[in-house]
C-alpha positions as CSV (number, residue, x, y, z in Angstrom):
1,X,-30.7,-61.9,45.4
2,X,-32.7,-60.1,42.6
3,X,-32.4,-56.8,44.6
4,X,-29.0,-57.5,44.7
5,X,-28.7,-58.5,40.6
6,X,-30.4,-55.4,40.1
7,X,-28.1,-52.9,42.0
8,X,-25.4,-54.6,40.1
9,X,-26.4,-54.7,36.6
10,X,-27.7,-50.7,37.1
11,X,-24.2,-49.7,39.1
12,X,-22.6,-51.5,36.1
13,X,-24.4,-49.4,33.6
14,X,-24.3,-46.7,35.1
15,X,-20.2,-46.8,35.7
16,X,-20.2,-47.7,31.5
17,X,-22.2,-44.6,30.5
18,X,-19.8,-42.5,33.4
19,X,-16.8,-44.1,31.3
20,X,-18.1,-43.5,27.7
21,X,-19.1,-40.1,28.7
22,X,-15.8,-39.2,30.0
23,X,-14.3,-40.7,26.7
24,X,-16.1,-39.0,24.5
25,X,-16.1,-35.8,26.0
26,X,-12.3,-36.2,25.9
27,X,-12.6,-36.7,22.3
28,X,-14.6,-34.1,21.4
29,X,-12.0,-31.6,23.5
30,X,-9.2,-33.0,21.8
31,X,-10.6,-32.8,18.6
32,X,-11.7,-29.4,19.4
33,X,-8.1,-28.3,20.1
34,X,-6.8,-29.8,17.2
35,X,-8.9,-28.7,14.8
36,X,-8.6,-24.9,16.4
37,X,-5.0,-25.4,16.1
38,X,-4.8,-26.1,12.6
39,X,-7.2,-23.7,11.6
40,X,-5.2,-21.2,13.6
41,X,-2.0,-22.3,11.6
42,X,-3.3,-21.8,8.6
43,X,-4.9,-18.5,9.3
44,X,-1.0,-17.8,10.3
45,X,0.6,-19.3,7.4
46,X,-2.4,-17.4,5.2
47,X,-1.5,-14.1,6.6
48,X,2.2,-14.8,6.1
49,X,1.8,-15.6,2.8
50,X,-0.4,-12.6,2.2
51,X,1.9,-10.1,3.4
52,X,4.8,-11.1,1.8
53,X,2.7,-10.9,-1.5
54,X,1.9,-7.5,-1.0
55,X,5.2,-7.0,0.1
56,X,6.5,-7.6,-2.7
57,X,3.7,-6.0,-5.0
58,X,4.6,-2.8,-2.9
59,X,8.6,-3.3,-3.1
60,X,7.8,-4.1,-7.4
61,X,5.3,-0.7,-7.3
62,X,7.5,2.3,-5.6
63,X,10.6,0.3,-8.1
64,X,8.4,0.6,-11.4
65,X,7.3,4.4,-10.5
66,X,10.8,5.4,-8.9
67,X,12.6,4.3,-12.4
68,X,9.0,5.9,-14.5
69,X,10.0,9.1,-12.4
70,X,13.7,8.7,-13.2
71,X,13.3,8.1,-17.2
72,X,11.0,11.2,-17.2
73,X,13.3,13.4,-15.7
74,X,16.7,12.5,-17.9
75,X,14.0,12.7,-20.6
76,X,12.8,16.1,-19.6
77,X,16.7,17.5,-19.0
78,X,17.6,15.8,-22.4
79,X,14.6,17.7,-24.2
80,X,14.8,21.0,-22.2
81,X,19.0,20.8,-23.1
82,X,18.5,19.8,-26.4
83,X,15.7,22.7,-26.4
84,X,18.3,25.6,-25.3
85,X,21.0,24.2,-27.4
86,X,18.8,23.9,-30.8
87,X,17.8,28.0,-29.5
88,X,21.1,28.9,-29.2
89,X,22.2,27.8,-32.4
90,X,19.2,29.1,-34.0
91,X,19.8,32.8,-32.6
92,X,23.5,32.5,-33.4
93,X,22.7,31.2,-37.2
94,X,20.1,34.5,-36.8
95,X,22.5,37.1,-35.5
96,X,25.3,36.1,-37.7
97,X,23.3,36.2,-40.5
98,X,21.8,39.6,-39.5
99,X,25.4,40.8,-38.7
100,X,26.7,39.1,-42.0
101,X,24.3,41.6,-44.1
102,X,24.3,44.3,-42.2
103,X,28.6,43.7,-42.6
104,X,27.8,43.2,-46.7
105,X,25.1,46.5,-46.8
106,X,28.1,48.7,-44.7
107,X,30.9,47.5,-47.4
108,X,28.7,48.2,-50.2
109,X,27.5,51.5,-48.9
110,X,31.1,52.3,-47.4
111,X,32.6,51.4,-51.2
112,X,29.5,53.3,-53.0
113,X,30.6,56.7,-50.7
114,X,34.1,56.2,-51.5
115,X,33.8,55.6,-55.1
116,X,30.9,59.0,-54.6
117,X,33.5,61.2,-52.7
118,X,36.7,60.3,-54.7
119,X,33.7,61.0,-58.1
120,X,32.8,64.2,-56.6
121,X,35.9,65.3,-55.1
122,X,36.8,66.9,-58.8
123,X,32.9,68.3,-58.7
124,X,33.0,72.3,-58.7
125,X,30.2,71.8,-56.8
126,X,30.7,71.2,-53.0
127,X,27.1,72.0,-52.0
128,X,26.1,68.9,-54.0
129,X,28.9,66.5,-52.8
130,X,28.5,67.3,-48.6
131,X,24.4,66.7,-49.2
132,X,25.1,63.5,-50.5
133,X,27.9,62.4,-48.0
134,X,25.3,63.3,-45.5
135,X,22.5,61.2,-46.9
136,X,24.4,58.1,-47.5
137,X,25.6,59.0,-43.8
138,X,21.8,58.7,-42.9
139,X,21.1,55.4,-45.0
140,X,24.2,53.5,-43.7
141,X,22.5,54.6,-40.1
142,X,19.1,53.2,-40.4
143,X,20.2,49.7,-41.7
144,X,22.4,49.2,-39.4
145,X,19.9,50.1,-36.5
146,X,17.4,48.1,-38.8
147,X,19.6,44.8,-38.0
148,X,20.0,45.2,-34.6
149,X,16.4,45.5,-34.0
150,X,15.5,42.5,-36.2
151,X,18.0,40.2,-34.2
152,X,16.9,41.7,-31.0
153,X,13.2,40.8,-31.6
154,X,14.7,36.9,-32.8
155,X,16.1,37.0,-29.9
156,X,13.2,37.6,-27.5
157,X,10.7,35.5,-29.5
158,X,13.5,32.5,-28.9
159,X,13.8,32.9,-25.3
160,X,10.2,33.3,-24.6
161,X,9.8,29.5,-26.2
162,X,12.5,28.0,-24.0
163,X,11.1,29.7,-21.1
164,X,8.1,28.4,-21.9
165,X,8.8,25.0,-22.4
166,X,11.2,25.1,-19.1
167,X,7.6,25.7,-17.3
168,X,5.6,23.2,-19.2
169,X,8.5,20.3,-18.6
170,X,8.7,21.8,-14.8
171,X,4.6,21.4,-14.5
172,X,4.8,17.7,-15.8
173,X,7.3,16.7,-13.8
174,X,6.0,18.0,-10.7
175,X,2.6,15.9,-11.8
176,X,3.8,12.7,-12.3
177,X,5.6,13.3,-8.7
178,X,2.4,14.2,-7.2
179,X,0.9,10.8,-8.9
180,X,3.1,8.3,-7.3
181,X,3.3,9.8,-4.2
182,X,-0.9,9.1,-4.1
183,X,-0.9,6.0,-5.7
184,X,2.2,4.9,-2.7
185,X,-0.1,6.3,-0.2
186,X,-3.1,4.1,-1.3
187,X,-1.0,1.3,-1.6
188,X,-0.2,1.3,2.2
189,X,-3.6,2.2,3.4
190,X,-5.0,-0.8,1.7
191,X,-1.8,-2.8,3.1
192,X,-2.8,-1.6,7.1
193,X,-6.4,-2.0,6.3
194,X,-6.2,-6.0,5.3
195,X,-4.2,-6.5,8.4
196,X,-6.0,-5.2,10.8
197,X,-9.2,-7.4,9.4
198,X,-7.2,-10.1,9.5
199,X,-5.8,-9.6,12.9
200,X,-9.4,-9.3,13.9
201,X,-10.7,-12.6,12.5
202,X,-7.7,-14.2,14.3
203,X,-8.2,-12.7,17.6
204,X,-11.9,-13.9,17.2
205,X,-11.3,-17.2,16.4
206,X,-8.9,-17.8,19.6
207,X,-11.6,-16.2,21.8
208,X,-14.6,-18.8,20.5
209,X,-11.8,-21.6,21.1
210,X,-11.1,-20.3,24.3
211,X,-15.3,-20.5,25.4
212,X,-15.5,-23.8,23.4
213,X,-12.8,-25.1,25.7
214,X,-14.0,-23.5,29.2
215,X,-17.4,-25.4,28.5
216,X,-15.8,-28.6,28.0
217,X,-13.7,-28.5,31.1
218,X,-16.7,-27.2,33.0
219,X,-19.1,-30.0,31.9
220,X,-16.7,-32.6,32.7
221,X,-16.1,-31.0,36.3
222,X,-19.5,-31.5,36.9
223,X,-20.1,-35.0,35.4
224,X,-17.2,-36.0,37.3
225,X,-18.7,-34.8,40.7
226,X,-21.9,-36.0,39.9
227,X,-20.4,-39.6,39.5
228,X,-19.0,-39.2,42.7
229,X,-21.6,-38.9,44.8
230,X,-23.8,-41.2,42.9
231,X,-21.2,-43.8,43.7
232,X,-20.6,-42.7,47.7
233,X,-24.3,-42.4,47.6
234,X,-25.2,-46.5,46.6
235,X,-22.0,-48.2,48.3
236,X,-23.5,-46.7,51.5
237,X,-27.1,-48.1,50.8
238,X,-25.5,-51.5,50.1
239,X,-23.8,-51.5,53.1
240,X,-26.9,-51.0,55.1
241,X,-28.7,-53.8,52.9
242,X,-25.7,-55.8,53.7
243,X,-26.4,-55.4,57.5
244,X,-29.8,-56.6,57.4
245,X,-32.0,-53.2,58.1
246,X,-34.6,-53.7,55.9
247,X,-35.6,-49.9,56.0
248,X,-33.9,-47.7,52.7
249,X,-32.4,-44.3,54.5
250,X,-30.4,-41.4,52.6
251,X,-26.8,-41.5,53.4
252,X,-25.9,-38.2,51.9
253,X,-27.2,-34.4,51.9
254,X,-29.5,-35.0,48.7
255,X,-33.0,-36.9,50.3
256,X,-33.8,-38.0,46.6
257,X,-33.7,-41.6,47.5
258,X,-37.0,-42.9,47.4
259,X,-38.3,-46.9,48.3
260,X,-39.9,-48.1,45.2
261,X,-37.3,-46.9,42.9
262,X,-35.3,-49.8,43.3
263,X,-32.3,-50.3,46.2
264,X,-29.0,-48.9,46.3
265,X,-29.9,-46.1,44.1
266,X,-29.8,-42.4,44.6
């Protein structure tokens, strides 16, 4: 009878601890999966957010620079048009003032050698009067060619400062281009690089879930068989007990059953 209390009260343990094993290896595994699941939803939701945040910031960038480029250029064509129209009015206001007094000097010196020649024309002395229609010939000459060499050299001074600034508003232009196009460029490196490390830390975290969760399913095959032959293993040694042979033999492939240990244990 004690044998027999004894068997009982250690099978009964022993089917307890086999049942609150199983339990709370089922809890930790379900726990384990639900926790990997949320932290995987949030790494998702996360990167969601995050991209759409620096798609925006990228969308708001290239808008900002695209309408910086834009002003710059109607500002550039504004200046360089107001540039060549201010010139052009400045070498017309030049040129007609040239050609205004070189029109003035001819009149006077055309009305000083009429007044000379219809003076002289009553002169006895011809000699006297071709000499000086010659020389005032000469004068009337060199300020006329004076004038047109003036407003010539106005002319090329003026055009070498719009051409000038044409190149200097070209230069600019072409550098503030150059700008954005490296700032966009670093923009979208930075954008690849943060996904990539965040595709990274994903990927590891579903692996270690993955080996957290092959362990637990392994560990419970192997409780599970061991319960089973523990079980096979004492229902046959009661059996025998039950037929009277008072000798305790093994009953399955493991020989670990011992006398002394108590009976109807393996």
């Amino acid at each position: 009878h004690q044998a027999l209390l004894r068997g009982a009260v250690l099978s009964g343990a022993v089917l307890s601890w086999a049942v609150l094993s199983q339990a709370l290896l089922r809890g930790a595994v379900l726990s384990g999966a639900v926790l990997s699941w949320a932290v995987l939803r949030g790494a998702v939701l996360s990167w969601t957010v995050l991209s759409r945040a620096l798609l925006s910031w990228t969308v708001l960038s290239w808008a900002v620079l695209r309408g910086a480029v834009l002003s710059w250029a109607v500002l550039s064509q504004a200046l360089l048009r107001g540039a060549v129209l201010s010139g052009a009015v400045l070498s017309w206001a030049v040129l007609s003032q040239a050609l205004l007094r070189g029109a003035v000097l001819s009149g006077a010196v055309l009305s000083w050698a009429v007044l000379s020649q219809a003076l002289l024309r009553g002169a006895v002395l011809s000699g006297a009067v071709l000499s000086w229609a010659v020389l005032s010939q000469a004068l009337l000459r060199g300020a006329v060619l004076s004038g047109a060499v003036l407003s010539w050299a106005v002319g090329a001074v003026l055009s070498g400062a719009v051409l000038s600034w044409a190149v200097l508003s070209q230069a600019l232009l072409r550098g503030a281009v150059l700008s954005g196009a490296v700032l966009s460029w670093a923009v979208l490196s930075w954008a690849v690089l943060s996904q990539a490390l965040l595709s990274g830390a994903v990927l590891s975290g579903a692996m270690l879930s993955g080996a957290v969760l092959s362990w637990a399913v392994l560990s419970q095959a192997v409780l599970s068989w061991d319960n089973v032959c523990s079980s096979k293993g004492c229902q046959e040694s009661e059996l025998l007990e039950s037929r009277g042979e008072a000798t305790l033999r093994p009953t399955h492939r493991d020989t670990s059953c011992r006398e002394g240990m108590g009976r109807g244990l393996c």
